[in-house]
N, C-alpha and C positions, 0 to 999 in steps of 0.2 A: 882168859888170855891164853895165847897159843906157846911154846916153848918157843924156842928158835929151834929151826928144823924140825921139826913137827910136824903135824898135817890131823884131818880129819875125814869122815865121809861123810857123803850125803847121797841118799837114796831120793829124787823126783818123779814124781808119776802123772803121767800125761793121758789125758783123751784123744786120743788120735781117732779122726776117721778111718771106716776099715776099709777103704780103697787106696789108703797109705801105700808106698811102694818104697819109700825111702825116706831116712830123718836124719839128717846134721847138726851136729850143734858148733855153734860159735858163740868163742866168749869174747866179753868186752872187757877192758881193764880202766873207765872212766876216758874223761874227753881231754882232750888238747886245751889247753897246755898242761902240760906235766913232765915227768922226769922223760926225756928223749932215750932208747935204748935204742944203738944200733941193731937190724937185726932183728928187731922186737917187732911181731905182729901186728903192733899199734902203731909202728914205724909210719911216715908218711909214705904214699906210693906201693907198700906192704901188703898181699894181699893176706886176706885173714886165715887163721888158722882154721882148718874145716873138721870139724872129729864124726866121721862117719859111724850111725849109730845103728846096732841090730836091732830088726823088729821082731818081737817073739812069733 
């Protein structure tokens, strides 16, 4: 179990093909319904958060 305020890491490694040019990640946070956050990513009409990611 996590404290509150806490956090952890995670290292993922991917195969990418090598004519890659660019990689995004988007996170999901589970489906509708749930807790409504104004403002939140998952908000309806909200476009997702995009975390532009370096390629070595």
């Amino acid at each position: 179990m996590m404290e509150v305020g806490g956090g952890f890491e995670h290292t993922a490694v991917f195969d990418t093909p090598r004519e890659t040019t660019q990689l995004d990640l988007i996170t999901d946070h589970g489906a509708f319904p749930g807790r409504i956050i104004i403002g939140s990513d998952q908000s309806w009409l909200h476009k997702p958060t995009i975390v532009h990611l370096p390629l070595p």
